[in-house]
N, C-alpha and C positions, 0 to 999 in steps of 0.2 A: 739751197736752191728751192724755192717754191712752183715745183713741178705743179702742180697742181694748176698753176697760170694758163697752161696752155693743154690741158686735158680735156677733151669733146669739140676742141680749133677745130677748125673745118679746114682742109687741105687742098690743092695741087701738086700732084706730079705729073713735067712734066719730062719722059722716059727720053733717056740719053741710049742710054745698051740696053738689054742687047737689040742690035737694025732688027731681027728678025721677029723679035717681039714690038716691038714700034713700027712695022712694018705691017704684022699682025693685027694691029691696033687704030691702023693710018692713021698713027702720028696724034694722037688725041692724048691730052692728059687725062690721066687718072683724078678723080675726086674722090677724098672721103673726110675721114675726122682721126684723129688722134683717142684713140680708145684707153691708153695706159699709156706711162713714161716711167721709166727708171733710171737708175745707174748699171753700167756693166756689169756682169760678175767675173770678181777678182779672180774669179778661175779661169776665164776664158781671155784668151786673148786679143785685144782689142789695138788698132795701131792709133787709133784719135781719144779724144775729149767729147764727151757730151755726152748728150742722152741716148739711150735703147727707148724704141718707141713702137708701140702695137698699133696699128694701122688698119682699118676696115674700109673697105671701098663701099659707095654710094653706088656701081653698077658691077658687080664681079662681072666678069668674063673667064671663059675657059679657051686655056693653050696647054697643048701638048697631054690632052685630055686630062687635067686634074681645073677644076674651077678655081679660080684665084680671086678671093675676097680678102683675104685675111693676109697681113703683109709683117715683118717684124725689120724695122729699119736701123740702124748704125750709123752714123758721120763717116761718110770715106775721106776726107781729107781733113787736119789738124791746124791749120793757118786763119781758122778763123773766129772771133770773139766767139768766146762762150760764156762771160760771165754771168747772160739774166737769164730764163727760160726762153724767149722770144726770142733772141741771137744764137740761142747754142742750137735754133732749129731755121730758124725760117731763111730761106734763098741760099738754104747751104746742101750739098751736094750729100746723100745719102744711098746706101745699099740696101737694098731690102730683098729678104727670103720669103718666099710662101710660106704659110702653114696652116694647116689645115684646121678644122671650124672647132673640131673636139683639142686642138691645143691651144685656141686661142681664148676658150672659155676654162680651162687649165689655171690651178692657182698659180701659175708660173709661166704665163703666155712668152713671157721676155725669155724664156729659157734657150736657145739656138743650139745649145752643146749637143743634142741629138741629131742636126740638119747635118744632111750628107751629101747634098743635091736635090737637084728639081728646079722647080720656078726660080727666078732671082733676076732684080734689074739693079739696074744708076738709074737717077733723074734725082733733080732739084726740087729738094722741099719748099713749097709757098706757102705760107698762112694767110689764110682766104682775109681780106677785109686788111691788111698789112700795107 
């Protein structure tokens, strides 16, 4: 797969869950770009197909006192074409974790295995211009 196709996309989300963060938020998608993409790591376990993807927003905001710029997203459902870089991302439903700025500049931004809680939403990934 030539990840690299859709690395520095410009993005929307927009936030399905949680209400009280879209609420939080009224209801605006999120903008950023696609910072890094990989593969899972085969140690973690993952229920879909696709890519791990690092996320930076174009206006962080802060909820529940930690500023949230920095996003690391997953495919939450499995039912849809994955086979180019551009369909295994874009208008497909993903989860994403906070994390914070010293792990996203980390030689291993994609790494989640440490995340325990905190920030985290759904919404549908758009690829801006798509």
């Amino acid at each position: 797969m030539a990840q690299a196709d859709i690395r520095g996309q410009e993005i929307e989300i927009p936030i399905s869950e949680p209400w009280d963060l879209g609420e939080h938020l009224s209801w605006q998608a999120l903008r950023g770009r696609i910072e890094a993409i990989g593969e899972p790591n085969p140690d973690e376990h993952y229920l879909t197909e696709g890519p791990v993807l690092l996320v930076r927003l174009e206006e962080p905001f802060v909820y529940r006192n930690q500023t949230c710029e920095w996003f690391v997203g997953t495919p939450r459902y499995g039912d849809d074409d994955v086979s180019t870089p551009v369909q295994s991302v874009h208008d497909r439903v993903f989860s994403f974790v906070r994390i914070p700025k010293e792990r996203a500049l980390s030689n291993d931004p994609l790494d989640i295995t440490w995340w325990r809680g905190g920030v985290s939403l759904m919404g549908r990934l758009r690829l801006m211009g798509k």
